[in-house]
N, C-alpha and C positions, 0 to 999 in steps of 0.2 A: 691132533696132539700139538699142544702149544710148550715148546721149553725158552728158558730166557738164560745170558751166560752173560759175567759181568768180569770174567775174565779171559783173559788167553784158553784155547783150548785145544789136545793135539790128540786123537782117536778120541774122542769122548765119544760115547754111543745114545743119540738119537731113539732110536728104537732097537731093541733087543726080540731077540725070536732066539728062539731053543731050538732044536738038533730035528730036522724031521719037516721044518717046517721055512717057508720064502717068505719076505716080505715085498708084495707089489708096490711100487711107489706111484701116486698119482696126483700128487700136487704137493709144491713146495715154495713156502714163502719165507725169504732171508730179509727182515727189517733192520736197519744200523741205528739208533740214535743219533741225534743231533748234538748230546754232549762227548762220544768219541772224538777225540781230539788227532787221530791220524786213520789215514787210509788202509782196508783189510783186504789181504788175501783171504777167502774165504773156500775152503774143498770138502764137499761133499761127496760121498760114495759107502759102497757097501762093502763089508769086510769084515775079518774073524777078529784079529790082534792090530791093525790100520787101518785109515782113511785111504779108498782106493783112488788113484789119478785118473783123473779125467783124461779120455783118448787111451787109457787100461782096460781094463773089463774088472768091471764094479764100481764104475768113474760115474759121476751121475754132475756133477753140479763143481765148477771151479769160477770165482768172481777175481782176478784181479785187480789189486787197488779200487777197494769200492769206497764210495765216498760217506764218511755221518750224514744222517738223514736222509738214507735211501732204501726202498724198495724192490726187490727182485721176485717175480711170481713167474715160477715154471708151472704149466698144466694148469686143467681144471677141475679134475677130479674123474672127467668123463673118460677120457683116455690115459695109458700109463708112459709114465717116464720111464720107468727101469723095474726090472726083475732082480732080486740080492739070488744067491744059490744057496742051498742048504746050510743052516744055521750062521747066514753072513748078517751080522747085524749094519743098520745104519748110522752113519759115523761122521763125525766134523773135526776138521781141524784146521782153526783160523793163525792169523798173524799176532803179533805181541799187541795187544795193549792193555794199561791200565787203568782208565777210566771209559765210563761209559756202558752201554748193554747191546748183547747181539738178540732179538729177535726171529725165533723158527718157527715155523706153523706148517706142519706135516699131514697130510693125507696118505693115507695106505690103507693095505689089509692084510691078510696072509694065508698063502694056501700051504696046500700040503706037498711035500718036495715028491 
């Protein structure tokens, strides 16, 4: 699952899952563009109405000050990063800016809660 976000974003939801059902996570890639012009907080995690903290439960991925033109690859798909719990969708919420594109490339699947 590839999304692309050309703006600030705070819970946006990644992946969505209905009531009944987890999503496993097992590989996750954060790309920043080279024309971002300031450094992002970037948090990932799982959640119903937020983006959970990382070091919380549902915290899967937090980048402090990451820099334009970098790559971040958690996993490989073979084993898993994290379990969301019933009906927690996966969730981003980065730092302000206005130019520029965040790059995600998500691996999962979903079982049954």
């Amino acid at each position: 699952n590839f999304l692309s976000f050309t703006a600030t974003q705070t819970n946006a939801i990644l992946i969505t899952i209905g009531a009944g059902s987890k999503i496993v996570l097992t590989r996750l890639t954060v790309a920043l563009s080279n024309t971002l012009v300031v450094n992002l907080t970037i948090q990932i995690g799982f959640g119903v109405a937020v983006t959970a903290v990382v070091g919380g439960e549902g915290g899967v991925l937090r980048i402090p000050d990451m820099a334009p033109n970098t790559v971040v690859h958690v996993g490989n798909v073979a084993g898993i990063i994290g379990v969301g719990a019933d009906n927690e969708e996966l969730r981003i919420s980065t730092g302000a800016f206005a130019a520029g594109e965040i790059n995600i490339t998500v691996g999962y699947y979903t079982i049954e809660s």
